[in-house]
C-alpha atoms as one frame of an Amber mdcrd trajectory, in Angstrom:
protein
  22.303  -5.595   8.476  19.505  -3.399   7.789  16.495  -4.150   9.693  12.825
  -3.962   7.537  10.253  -1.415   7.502   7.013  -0.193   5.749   5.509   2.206
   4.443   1.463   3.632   4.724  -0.187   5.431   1.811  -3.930   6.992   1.127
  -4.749   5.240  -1.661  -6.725   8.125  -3.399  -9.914   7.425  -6.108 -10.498
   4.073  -4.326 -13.397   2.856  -3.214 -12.631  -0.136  -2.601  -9.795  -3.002
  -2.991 -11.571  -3.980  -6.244 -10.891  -0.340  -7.732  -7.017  -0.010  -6.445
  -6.355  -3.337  -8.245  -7.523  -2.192 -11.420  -6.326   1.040 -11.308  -2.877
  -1.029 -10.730  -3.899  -3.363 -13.814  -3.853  -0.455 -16.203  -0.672   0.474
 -18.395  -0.389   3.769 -16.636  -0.193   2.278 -13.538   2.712  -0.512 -14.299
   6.284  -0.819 -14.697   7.484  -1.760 -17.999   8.004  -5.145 -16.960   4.350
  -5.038 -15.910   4.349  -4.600 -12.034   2.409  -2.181 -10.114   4.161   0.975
  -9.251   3.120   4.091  -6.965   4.991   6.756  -8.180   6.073   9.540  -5.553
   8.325  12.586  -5.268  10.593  11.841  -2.734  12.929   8.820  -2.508  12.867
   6.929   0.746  15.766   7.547   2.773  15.542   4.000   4.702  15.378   2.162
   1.348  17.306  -0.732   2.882  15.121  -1.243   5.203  11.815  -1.043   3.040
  13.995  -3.859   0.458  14.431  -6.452   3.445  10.767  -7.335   3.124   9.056
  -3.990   3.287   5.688  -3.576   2.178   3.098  -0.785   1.211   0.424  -0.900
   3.165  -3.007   1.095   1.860  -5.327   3.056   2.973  -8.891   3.153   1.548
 -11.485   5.354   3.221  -9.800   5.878   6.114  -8.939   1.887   7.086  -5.863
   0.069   6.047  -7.162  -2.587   4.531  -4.427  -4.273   2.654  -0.694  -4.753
   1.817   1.566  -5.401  -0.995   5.289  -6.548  -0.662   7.714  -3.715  -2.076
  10.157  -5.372  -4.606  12.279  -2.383  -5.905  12.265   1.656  -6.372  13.307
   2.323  -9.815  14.235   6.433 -10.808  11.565   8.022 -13.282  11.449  11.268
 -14.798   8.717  12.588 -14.862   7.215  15.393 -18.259   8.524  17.768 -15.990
  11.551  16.561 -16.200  11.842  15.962 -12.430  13.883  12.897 -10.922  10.836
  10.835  -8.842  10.781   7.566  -6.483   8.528   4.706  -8.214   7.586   2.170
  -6.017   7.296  -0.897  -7.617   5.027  -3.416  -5.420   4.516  -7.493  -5.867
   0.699  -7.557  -7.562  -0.907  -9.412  -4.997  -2.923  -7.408  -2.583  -2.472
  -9.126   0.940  -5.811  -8.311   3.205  -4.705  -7.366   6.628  -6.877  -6.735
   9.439  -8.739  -3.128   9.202  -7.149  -0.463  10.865  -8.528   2.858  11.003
  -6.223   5.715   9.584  -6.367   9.730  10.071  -5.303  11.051   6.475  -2.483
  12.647   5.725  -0.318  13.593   2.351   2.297  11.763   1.406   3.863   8.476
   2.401   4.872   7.222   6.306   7.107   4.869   7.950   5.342   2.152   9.132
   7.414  -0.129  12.065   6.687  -3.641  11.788   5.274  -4.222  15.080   3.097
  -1.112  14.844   1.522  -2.358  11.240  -1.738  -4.757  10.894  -1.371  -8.170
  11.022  -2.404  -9.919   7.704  -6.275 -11.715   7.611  -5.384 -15.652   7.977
  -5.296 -17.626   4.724  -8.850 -18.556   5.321 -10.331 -14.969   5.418  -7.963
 -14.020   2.920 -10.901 -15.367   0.447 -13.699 -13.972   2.458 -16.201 -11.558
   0.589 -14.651  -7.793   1.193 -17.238  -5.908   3.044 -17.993  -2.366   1.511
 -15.299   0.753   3.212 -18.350   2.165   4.781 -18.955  -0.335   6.564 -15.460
  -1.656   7.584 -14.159   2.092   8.544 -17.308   1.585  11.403 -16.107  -1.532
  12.202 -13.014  -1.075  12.744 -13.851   2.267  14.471 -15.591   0.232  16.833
 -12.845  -2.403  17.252 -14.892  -4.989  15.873 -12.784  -5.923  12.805
């Protein structure tokens, strides 16, 4: 049996967690069934894995600041006409505790035990600080 895995993204044009879920609200971003989708050029190769309760986790500003649960890749062809890897991610956005990030193109494994630990339910609900300020934070160790 497959063990589970993640994966780590920028999440680029966000400011904040407020613009990456409405960028995922929007038509463009959506699978026809209406789910958010991050579509990518290469197909993961450990696709098992990232099914057995995988998630996305994104970076904004430099932090990882929150997580959705991957729930399928579908095939899309793109314009181009070239075969691509959509993503297609459960809408809620899970806050996890901030964890600064060096960027980098692309998509990475994330293991399990290396990836942020979700906020507790009761923080979950907390006001979200501005990415300025949690990047420093977290720099600092403090979030």
């Amino acid at each position: 049996m497959a063990g589970t895995i993640n994966l780590v993204k920028l999440s680029v044009g966000s400011d904040d967690l407020a613009s990456l879920q409405a960028w995922q609200q929007t038509k463009r971003a959506q699978t026809t069934d209406g789910l958010p989708r991050h579509v990518t050029r290469m197909w993961p190769k450990r696709e098992a894995e990232l099914l057995n309760g995988g998630s996305i986790y994104w970076i904004i500003k430099g932090v990882i600041l929150c997580r959705q649960r991957i729930l399928r890749l579908d095939e899309v062809t793109g314009e181009d006409g070239i075969r691509r890897c959509a993503i297609v991610n459960d809408p809620k956005l899970v806050r996890v505790a901030a964890t600064p990030r060096r960027p980098f193109q692309g998509w990475r494994y994330l293991k399990v035990e290396d990836s942020p630990p979700d906020l507790t339910e009761a923080r979950q609900s907390e006001e979200v600080l501005p990415a300025g300020l949690q990047s420093a934070l977290a720099e600092i160790g403090v979030m």
